[in-house]
C-alpha positions as CSV (number, residue, x, y, z in Angstrom):
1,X,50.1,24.1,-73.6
2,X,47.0,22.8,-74.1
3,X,44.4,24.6,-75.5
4,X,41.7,23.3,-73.2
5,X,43.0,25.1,-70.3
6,X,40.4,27.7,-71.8
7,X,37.8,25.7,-71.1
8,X,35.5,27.8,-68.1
9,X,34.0,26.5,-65.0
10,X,31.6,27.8,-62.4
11,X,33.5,29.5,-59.2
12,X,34.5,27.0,-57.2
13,X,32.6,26.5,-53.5
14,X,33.7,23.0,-51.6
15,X,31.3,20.6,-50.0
16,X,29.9,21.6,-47.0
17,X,30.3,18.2,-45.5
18,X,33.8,17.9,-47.0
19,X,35.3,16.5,-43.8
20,X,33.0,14.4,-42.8
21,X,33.2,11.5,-45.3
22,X,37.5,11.5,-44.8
23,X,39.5,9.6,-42.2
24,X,42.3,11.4,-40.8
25,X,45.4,9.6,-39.0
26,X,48.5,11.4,-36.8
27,X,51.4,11.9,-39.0
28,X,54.3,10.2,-36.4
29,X,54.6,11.4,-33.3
30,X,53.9,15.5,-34.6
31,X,50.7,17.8,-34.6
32,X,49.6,17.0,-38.5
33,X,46.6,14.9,-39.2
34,X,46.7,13.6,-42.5
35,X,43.5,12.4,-44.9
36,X,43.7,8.4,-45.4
37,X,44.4,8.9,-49.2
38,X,46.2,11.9,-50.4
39,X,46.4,13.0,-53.9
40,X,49.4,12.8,-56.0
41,X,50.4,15.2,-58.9
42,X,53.5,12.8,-60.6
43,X,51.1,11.9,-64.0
44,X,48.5,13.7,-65.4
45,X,49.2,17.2,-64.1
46,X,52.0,18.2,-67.2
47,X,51.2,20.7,-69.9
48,X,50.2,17.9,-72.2
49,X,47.2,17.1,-70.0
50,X,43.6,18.7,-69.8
51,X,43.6,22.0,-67.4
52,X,40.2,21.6,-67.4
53,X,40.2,17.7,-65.7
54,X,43.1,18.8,-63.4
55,X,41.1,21.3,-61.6
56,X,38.2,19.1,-62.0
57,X,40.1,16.5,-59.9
58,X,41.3,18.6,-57.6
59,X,37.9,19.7,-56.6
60,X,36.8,16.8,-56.7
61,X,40.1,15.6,-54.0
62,X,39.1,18.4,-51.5
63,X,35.2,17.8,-52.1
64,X,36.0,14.5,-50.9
65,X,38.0,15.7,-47.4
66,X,41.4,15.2,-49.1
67,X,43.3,18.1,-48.1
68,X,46.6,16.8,-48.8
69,X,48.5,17.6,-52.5
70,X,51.9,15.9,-53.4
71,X,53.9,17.9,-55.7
72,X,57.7,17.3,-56.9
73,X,60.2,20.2,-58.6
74,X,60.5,17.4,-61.5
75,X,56.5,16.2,-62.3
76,X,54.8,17.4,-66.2
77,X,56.2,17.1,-68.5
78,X,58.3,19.0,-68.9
79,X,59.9,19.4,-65.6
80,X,57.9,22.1,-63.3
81,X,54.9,21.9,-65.6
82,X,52.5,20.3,-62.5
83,X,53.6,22.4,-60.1
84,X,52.7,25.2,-62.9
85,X,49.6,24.4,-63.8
86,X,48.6,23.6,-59.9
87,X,49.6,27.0,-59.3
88,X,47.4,28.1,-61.7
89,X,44.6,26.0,-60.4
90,X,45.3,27.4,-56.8
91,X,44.6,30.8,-57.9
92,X,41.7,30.1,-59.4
93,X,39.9,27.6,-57.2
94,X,41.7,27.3,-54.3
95,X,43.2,30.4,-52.3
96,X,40.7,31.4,-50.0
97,X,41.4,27.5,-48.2
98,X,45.0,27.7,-48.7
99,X,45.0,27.2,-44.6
100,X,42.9,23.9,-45.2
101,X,45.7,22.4,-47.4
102,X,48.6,20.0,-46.8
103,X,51.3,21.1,-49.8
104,X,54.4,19.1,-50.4
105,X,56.9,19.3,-53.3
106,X,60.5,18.0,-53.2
107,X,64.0,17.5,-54.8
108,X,66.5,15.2,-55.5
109,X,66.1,14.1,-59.2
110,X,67.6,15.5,-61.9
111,X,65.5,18.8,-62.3
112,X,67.9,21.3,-64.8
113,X,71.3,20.6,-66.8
114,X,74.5,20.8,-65.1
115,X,75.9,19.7,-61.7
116,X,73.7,22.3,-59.1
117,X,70.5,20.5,-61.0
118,X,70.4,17.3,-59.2
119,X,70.7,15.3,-55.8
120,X,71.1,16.5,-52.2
121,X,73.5,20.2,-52.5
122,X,72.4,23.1,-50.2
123,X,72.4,24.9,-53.5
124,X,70.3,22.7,-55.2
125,X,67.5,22.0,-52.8
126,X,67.3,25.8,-51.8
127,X,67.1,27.1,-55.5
128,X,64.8,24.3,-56.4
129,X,61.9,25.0,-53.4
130,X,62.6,28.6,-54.6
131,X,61.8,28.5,-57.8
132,X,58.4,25.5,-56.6
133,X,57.7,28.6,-54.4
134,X,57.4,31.0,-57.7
135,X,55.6,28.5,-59.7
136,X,53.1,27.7,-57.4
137,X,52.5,31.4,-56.4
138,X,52.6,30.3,-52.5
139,X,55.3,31.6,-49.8
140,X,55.9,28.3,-48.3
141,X,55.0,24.6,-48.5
142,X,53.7,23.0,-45.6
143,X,56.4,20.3,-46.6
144,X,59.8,19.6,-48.6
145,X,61.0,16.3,-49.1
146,X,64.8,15.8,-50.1
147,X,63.4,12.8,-53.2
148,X,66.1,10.2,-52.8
149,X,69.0,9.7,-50.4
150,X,72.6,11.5,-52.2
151,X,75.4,8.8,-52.1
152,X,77.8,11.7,-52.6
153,X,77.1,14.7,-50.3
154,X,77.2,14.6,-46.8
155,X,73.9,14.1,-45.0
156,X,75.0,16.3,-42.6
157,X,74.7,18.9,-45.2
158,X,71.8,17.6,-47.0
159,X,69.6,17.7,-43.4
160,X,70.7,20.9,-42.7
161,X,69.7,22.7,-45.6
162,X,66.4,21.1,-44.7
163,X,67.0,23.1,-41.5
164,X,67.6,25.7,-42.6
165,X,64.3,26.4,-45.1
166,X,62.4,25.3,-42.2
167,X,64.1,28.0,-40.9
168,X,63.7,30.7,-43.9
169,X,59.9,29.9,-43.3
170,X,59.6,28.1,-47.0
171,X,58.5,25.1,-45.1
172,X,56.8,24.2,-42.3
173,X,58.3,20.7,-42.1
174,X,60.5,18.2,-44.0
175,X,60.9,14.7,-45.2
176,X,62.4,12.3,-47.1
177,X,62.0,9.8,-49.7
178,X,63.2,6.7,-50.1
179,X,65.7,6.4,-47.7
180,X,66.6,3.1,-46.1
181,X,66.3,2.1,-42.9
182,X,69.9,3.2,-41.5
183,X,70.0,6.1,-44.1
184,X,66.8,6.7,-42.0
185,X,68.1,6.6,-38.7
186,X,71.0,8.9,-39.4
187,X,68.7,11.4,-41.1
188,X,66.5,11.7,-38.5
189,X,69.3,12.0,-35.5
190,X,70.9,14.8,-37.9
191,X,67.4,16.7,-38.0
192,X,66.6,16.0,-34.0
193,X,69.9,17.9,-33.3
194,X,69.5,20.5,-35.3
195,X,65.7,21.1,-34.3
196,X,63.8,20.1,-37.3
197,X,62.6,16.8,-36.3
198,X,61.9,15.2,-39.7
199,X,58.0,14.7,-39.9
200,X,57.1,12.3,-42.8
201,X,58.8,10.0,-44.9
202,X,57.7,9.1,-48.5
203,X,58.4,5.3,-49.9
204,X,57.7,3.3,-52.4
205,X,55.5,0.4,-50.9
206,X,52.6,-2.0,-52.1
207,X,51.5,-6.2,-51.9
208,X,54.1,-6.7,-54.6
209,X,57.1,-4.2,-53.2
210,X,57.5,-4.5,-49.4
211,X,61.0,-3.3,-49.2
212,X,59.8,-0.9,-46.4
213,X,59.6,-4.1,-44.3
214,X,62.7,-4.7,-44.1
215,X,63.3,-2.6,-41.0
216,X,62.3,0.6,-42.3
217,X,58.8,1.0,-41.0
218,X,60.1,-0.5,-37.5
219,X,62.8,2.9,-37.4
220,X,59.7,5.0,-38.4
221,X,57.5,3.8,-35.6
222,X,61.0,4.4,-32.9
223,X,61.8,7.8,-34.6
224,X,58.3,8.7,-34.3
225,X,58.1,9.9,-38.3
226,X,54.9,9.4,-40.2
227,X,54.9,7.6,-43.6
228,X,53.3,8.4,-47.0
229,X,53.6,4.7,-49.2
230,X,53.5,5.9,-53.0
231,X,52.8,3.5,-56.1
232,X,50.1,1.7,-53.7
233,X,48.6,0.2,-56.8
234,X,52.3,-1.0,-58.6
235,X,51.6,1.4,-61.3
236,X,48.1,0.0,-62.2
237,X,49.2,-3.4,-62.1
238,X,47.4,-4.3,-58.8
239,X,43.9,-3.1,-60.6
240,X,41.6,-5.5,-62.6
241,X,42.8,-3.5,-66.0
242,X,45.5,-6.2,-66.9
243,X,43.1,-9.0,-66.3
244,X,42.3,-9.3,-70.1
245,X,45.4,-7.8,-71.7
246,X,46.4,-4.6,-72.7
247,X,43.8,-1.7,-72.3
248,X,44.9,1.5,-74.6
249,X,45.0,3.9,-72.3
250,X,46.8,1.7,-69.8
251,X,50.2,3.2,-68.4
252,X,51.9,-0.1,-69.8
253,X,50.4,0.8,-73.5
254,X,50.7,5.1,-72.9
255,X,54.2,5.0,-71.5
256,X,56.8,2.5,-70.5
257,X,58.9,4.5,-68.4
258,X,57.4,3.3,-65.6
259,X,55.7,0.2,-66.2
260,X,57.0,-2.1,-69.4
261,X,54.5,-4.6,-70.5
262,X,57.3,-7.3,-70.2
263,X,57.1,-7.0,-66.3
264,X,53.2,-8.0,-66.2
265,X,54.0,-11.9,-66.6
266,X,51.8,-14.8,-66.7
267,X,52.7,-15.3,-63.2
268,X,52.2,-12.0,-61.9
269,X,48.5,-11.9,-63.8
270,X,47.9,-15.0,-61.8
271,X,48.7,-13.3,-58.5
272,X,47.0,-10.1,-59.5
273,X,43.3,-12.8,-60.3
274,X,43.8,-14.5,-57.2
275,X,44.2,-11.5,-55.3
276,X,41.1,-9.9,-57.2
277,X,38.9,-12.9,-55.7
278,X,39.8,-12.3,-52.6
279,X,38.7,-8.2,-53.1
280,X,35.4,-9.2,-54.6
281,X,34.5,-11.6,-51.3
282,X,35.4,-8.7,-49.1
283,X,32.9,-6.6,-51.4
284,X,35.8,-4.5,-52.9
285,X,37.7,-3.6,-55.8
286,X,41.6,-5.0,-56.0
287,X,42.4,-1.0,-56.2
288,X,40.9,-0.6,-52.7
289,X,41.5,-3.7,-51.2
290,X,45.3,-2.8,-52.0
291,X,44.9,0.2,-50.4
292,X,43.5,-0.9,-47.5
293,X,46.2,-3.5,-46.9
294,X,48.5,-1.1,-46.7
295,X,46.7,1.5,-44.2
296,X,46.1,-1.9,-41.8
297,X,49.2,-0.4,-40.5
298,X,49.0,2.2,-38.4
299,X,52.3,3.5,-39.3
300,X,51.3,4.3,-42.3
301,X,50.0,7.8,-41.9
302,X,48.5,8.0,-45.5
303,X,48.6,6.6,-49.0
304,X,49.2,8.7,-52.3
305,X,47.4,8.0,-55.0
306,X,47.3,9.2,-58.6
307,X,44.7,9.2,-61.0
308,X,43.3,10.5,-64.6
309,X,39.3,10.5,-63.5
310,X,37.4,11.4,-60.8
311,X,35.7,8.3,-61.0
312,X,39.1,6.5,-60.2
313,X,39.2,8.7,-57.2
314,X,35.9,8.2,-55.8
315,X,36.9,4.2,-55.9
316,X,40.1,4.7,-54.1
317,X,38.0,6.8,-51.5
318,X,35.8,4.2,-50.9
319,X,38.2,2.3,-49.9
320,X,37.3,3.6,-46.3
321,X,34.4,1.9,-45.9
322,X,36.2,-1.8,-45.4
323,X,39.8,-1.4,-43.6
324,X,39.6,-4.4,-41.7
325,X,40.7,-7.7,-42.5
326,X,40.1,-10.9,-41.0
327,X,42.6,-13.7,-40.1
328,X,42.3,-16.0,-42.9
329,X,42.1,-12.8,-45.5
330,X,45.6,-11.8,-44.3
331,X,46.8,-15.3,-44.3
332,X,45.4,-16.1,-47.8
333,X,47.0,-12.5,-49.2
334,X,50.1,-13.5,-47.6
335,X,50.8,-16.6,-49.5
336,X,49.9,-15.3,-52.9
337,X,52.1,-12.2,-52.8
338,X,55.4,-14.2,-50.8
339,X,55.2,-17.4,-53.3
């Protein structure tokens, strides 16, 4: 573990005026208001990071009026290592406004060897929340996502083990992630009968992957479930940091897992400058005008970001201040990101 978890800070006491600076939006048709831009643990959160900058962001998050955490079984490294450390960071900083939080955390991916370790099993999505439950030293999450749809076990089983730890009282309400449109519809007929209408769903979505469009976000508007996008930024890619090449610290450079410097082509860079003079005529980075594009849609309840610095998060909140496009801004976005 890093030894600059050592590091001290001063007790921790949030903004005053914490809420007023956020924009809220209704999560589907349900009683949860989420923040605009919600804060993602996936990078930067594992045991090889700085404690010290974790909590520092995370302050930072609820200084600004986020009030929404996204946690998975699987995030660090190693596996369990952010919901660890937030744990840690919860005790220290942030139980007296445990009641003020939105916490999620999820399973689905492969989380410990074996066969119970991975996927959609009542076994496996009970024992994993249990053991997220120990790590974070909390009773419940507010809510559990099953991460990616099981082409093996039966939804019906998959759903009602989300029933039933709604049930248990480890969660206040589930999701899903990922989940195509019909896989949507059957999930969400499954969780109706049983009395846990499903609340949120969690997809990948940005200007250069718009899957979601596809008929997914039109089932989520007639199912009344909200919708987080994740990877609103395409991994860094829609950012002006691959404008000039390579930057060191970039994700492409740091780790290719999730973005391989072979997928930021000549052709895509050209996209990503065009779109970039569009952001600096509307008076905003690319990072926020890419955010904005996507919460133009009000079924899109929030957008999960991640990020390293707290500067990167103050840009992304900023984002607020410009949400609406014109027209011809639409038009000319359209036509760079279809062609």
């Amino acid at each position: 573990m890093n030894i600059r978890d050592q590091e001290p800070l001063p007790m921790y006491v949030p903004a005053y005026q914490r809420y007023e600076q956020m924009k809220y939006r209704r999560c589907g048709k349900s009683g949860i208001d989420l923040p605009l831009i919600s804060l993602g643990l996936w990078h930067n959160f594992g045991h090889n990071d700085d404690f010290k900058n974790q909590r520092e962001l995370l302050r930072a998050a609820f200084d600004m009026g986020i009030t929404h955490f996204d946690l998975a079984n699987n995030y660090g490294p190693p596996y369990g290592a952010a919901e660890e450390n937030f744990g840690r960071i919860l005790k220290k900083d942030f139980l007296p406004y445990r009641d003020e939080l939105i916490l999620s955390s999820k399973a689905g991916w492969d989380m410990w060897p074996g066969p119970y370790g991975n996927f959609g099993s009542r076994k496996y999505l009970i024992a994993s929340l249990d053991r997220s439950l120990k790590s974070m030293g909390v009773e419940y999450v507010d809510i559990f996502y099953h991460h990616r749809p099981d082409p093996k076990t039966p939804m019906e089983e998959t759903m009602g083990a989300l029933d039933q730890i709604v049930r248990q009282g480890k969660a206040l309400y589930v999701g899903i992630s990922q989940y195509n449109a019909e896989e949507t519809a059957k999930a969400s007929k499954i969780l109706k009968d049983l009395g846990t209408p499903c609340l949120i769903h969690q997809p990948r979505y940005n200007m250069l992957d718009r899957w979601v469009e596809g008929g997914l976000l039109d089932v989520l508007e007639q199912e009344g479930i909200g919708a987080i996008a994740f990877s609103p930024l395409e991994q860094g890619v829609l950012t002006d940091k691959y404008l000039n090449g390579f930057p060191e610290d970039s994700r492409a450079v740091k780790d290719g897992r999730y973005l391989k410097k072979d997928a930021i082509t000549p052709e895509l860079i050209q996209k990503v400058k065009d779109l970039n003079d569009i952001a600096q005529s509307r008076g905003q980075s690319l990072a926020q005008m890419a955010i904005a594009w996507l919460l133009k849609d009000d079924r899109i309840s929030t957008v999960l970001v991640g990020v390293s610095k707290v500067t990167q998060l103050k840009d992304n909140v900023n984002t607020l201040k410009n949400l609406s496009f014109d027209k011809e801004e639409l038009k000319k976005i359209r036509e760079i990101i279809t062609r």
